[in-house]
C-alpha positions as CSV (number, residue, x, y, z in Angstrom):
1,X,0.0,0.0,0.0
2,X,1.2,3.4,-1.0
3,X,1.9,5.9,1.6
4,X,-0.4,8.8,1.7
5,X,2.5,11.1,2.8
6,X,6.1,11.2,1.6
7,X,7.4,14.8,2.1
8,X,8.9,14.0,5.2
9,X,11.8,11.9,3.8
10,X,13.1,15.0,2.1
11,X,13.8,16.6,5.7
12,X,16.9,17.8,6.4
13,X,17.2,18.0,9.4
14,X,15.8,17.9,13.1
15,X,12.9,20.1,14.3
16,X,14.7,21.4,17.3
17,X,15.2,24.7,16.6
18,X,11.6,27.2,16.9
19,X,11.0,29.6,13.9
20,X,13.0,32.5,15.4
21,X,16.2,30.4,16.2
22,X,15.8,29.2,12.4
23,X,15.4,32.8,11.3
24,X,18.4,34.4,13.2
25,X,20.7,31.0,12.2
26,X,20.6,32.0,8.4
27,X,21.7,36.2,9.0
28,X,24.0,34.8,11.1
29,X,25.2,32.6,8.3
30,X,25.1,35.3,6.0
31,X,26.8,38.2,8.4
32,X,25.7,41.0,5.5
33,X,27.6,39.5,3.5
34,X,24.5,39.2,1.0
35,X,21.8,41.7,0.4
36,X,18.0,40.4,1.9
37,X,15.6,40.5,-0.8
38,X,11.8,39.7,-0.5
39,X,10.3,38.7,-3.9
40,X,6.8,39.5,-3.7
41,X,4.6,37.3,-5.7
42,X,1.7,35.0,-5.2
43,X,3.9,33.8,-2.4
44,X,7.1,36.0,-0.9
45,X,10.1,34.1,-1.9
46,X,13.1,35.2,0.3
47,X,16.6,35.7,-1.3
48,X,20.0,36.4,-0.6
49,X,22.3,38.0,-3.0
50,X,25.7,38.9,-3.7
51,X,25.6,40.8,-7.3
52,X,28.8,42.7,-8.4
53,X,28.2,42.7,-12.3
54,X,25.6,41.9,-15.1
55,X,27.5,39.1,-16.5
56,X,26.3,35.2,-15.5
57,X,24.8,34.7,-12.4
58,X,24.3,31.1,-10.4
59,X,21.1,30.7,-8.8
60,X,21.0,28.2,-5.7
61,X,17.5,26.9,-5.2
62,X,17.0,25.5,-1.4
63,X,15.4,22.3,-0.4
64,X,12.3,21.4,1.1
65,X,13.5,22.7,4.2
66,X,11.1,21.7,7.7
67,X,8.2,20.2,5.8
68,X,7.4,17.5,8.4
69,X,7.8,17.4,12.2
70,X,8.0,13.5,11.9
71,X,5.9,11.0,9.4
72,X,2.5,12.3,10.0
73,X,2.9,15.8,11.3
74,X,3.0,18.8,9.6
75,X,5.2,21.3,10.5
76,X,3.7,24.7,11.0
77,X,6.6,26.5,9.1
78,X,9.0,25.0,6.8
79,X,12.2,27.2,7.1
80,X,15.1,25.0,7.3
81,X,17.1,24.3,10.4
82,X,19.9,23.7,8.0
83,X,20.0,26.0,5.3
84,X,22.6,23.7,3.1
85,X,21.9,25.5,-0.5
86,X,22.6,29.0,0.8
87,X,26.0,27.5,3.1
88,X,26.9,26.4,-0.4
89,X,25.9,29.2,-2.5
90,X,28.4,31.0,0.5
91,X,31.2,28.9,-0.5
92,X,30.6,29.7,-3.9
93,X,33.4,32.3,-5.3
94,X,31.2,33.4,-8.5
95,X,31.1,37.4,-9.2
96,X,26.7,37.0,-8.9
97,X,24.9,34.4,-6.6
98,X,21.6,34.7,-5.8
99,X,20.1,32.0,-2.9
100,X,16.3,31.5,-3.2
101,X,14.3,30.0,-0.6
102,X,11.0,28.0,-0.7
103,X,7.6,29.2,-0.8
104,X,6.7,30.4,2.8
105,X,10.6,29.7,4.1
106,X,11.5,33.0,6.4
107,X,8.8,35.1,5.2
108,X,4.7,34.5,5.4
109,X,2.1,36.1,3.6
110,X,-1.6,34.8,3.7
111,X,-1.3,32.1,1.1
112,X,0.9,30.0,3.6
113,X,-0.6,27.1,4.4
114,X,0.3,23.8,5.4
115,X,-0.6,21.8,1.9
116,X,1.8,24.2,-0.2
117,X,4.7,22.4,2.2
118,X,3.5,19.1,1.9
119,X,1.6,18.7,-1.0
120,X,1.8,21.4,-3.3
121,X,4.9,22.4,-3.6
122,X,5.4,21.4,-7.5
123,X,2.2,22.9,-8.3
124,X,1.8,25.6,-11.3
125,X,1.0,28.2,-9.2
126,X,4.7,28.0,-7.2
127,X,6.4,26.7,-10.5
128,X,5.0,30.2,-11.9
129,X,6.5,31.9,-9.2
130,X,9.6,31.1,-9.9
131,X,9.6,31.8,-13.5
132,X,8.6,35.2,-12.4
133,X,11.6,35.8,-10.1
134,X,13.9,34.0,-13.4
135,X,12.4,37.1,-15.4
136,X,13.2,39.3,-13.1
137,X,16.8,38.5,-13.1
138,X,16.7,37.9,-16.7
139,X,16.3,41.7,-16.9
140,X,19.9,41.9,-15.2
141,X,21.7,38.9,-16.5
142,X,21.7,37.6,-19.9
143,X,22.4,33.7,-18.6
144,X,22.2,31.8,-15.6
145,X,23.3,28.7,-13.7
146,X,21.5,26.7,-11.9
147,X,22.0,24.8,-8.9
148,X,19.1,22.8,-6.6
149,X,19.6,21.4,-3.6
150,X,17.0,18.1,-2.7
151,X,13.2,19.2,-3.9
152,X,14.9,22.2,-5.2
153,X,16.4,20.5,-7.7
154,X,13.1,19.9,-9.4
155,X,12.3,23.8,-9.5
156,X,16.0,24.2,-10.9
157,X,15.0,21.4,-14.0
158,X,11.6,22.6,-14.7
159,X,12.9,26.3,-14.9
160,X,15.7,25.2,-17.3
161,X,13.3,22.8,-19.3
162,X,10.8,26.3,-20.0
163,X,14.1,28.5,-20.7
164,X,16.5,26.4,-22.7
165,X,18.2,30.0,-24.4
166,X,19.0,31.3,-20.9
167,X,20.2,28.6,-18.5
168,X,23.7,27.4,-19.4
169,X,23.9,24.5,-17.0
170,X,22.1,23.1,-13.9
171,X,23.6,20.9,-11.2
172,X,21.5,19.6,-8.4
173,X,22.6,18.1,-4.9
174,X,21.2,14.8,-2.8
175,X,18.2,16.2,-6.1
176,X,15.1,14.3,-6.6
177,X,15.9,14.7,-10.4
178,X,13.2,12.7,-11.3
179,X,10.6,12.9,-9.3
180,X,8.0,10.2,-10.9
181,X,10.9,7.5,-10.3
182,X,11.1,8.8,-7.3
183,X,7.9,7.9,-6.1
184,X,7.9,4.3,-8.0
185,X,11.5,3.2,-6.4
186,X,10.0,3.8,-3.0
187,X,6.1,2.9,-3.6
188,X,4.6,6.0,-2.5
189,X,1.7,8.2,-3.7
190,X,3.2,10.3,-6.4
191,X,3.1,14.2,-6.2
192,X,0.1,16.2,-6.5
193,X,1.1,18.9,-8.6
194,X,-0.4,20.6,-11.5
195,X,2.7,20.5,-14.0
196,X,4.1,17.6,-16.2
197,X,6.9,16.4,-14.5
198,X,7.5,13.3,-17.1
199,X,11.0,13.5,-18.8
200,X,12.0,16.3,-16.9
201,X,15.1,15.4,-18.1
202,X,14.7,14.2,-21.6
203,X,13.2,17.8,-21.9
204,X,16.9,19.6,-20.8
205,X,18.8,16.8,-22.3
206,X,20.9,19.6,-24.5
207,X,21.4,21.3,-21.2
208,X,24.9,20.9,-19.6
209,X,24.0,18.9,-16.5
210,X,26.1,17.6,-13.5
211,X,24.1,15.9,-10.9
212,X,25.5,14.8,-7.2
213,X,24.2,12.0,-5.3
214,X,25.6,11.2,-1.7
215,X,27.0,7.3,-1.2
216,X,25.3,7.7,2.5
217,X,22.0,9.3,1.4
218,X,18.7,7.6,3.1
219,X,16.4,9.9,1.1
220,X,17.2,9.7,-2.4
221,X,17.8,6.3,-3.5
222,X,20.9,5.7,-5.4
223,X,19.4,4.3,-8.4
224,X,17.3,7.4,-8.8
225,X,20.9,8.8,-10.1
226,X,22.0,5.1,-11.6
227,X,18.8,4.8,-13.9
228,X,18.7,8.5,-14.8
229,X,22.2,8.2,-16.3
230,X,21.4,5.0,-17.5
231,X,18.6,6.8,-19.9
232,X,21.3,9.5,-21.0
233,X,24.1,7.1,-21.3
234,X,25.0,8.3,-24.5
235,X,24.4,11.9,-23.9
236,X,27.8,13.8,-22.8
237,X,25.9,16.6,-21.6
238,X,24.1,14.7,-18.8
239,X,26.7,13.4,-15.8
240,X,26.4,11.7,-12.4
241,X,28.7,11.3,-9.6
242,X,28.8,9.8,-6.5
243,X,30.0,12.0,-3.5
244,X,30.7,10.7,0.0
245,X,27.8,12.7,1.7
246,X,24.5,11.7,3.4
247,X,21.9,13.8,2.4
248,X,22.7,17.1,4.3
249,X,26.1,16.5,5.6
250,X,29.1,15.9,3.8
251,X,28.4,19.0,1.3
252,X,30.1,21.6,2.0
253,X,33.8,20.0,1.8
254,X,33.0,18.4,-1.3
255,X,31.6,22.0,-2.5
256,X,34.5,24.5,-1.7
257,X,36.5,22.3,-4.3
258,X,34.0,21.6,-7.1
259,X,31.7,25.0,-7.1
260,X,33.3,26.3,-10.0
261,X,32.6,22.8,-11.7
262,X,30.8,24.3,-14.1
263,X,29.2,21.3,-16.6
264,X,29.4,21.3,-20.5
265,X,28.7,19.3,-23.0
């Protein structure tokens, strides 16, 4: 029997921390370092960002953050207790980075409730969201990079499958890259979501693509990675590679060597 509820593997980490302590831990992270920007769309979409030119830019999109307390509780706000896409867009030594959160991560508005955590987070309405704030810095920057961390991942490869002229390269980390085989390798519901998420990759297959799985990861199965290179075996633009990481520790080392990594085809 399929499990009803399956958000809650993508946690990174414990639910120890209360909303302010999770608040204060990522502007402590950032010291000023980046500028706080509030994207104000169907849902505010916090950001950090370190822009010195209008050349390239690298987008890090975070993961699912605090969705669950434990298997079948809700948390009442999903900002992470371990912010690992914005510690690594830190780490990152690129002229323009820009860190975006999740819907409802740091900031609230009044469409903030619990199913756009746990069930709706691939839905049209947040994918739109996204393409909105990819507009926006179109405006600034002729190309961009991508890089998802976890669920983010699947924002990161939707984006780049709806803007194929503009995104040079997208690399995700512990990612759910394919989120259908996802949900078949570990028998659970699939997502509720209003978007085609079939072939997301056979749909950026021309896009340069570098894709990071951790050898100690319990959330993402291993063959998620295995079988998705399998399918693209023949594709030089499409890479794997294992990294000696669980899901949410582990990073950071291997990052401050391989940021500028850059994949091509």
């Amino acid at each position: 029997m399929k499990k009803i509820i399956i958000l809650f593997l993508l946690l990174t980490s414990c639910a120890s921390q209360n909303l302010d302590q999770r608040i204060d831990y990522v502007k402590e992270l950032n010291n000023s370092q980046f500028k706080e920007i509030v994207y104000q769309n169907s849902f505010a979409i916090y950001s950090l960002q370190k822009i010195n030119n209008n050349q390239e830019v690298i987008v890090y999109i975070e993961g699912d953050g605090l969705s669950w307390i434990d298997r079948f509780t809700p948390s009442s706000d999903p900002t992470p207790t371990d912010p690992l896409a914005f510690k690594l867009a830190k780490l990152d030594q690129g002229q323009n980075i820009i860190y975006l959160a999740r819907p409802c991560q740091y900031v609230r508005n009044n469409n903030c409730k619990k199913e756009i955590w746990t069930k709706l987070q691939y839905s049209k309405e947040i994918m739109n969201v996204y393409q909105q704030i990819l507009d926006t810095v179109l405006q600034n920057h002729s190309k961009v990079h991508l890089v998802g961390y976890s669920g983010g991942s699947v924002i990161a490869m939707h984006l780049a499958s709806l803007n194929e002229e503009n995104i040079l390269s997208v690399r995700t980390i512990a990612g759910n890259i394919d989120p259908n085989e996802f949900t078949n390798l570990l028998n659970i519901s699939p997502y509720k979501t209003s978007i085609n998420l079939n072939n997301l990759g056979k749909r950026i297959s021309s896009t340069p693509q570098q894709h990071y799985y951790g050898s100690k990861d319990k959330i993402i199965p291993k063959n998620l990675h295995l079988n998705y290179q399998n399918k693209f075996i023949s594709n030089s633009c499409i890479q794997t590679l294992e990294v000696e990481a669980s899901h949410n520790k582990g990073w950071e080392s291997f990052w401050k060597n391989n940021y500028n990594n850059i994949p091509t085809c």
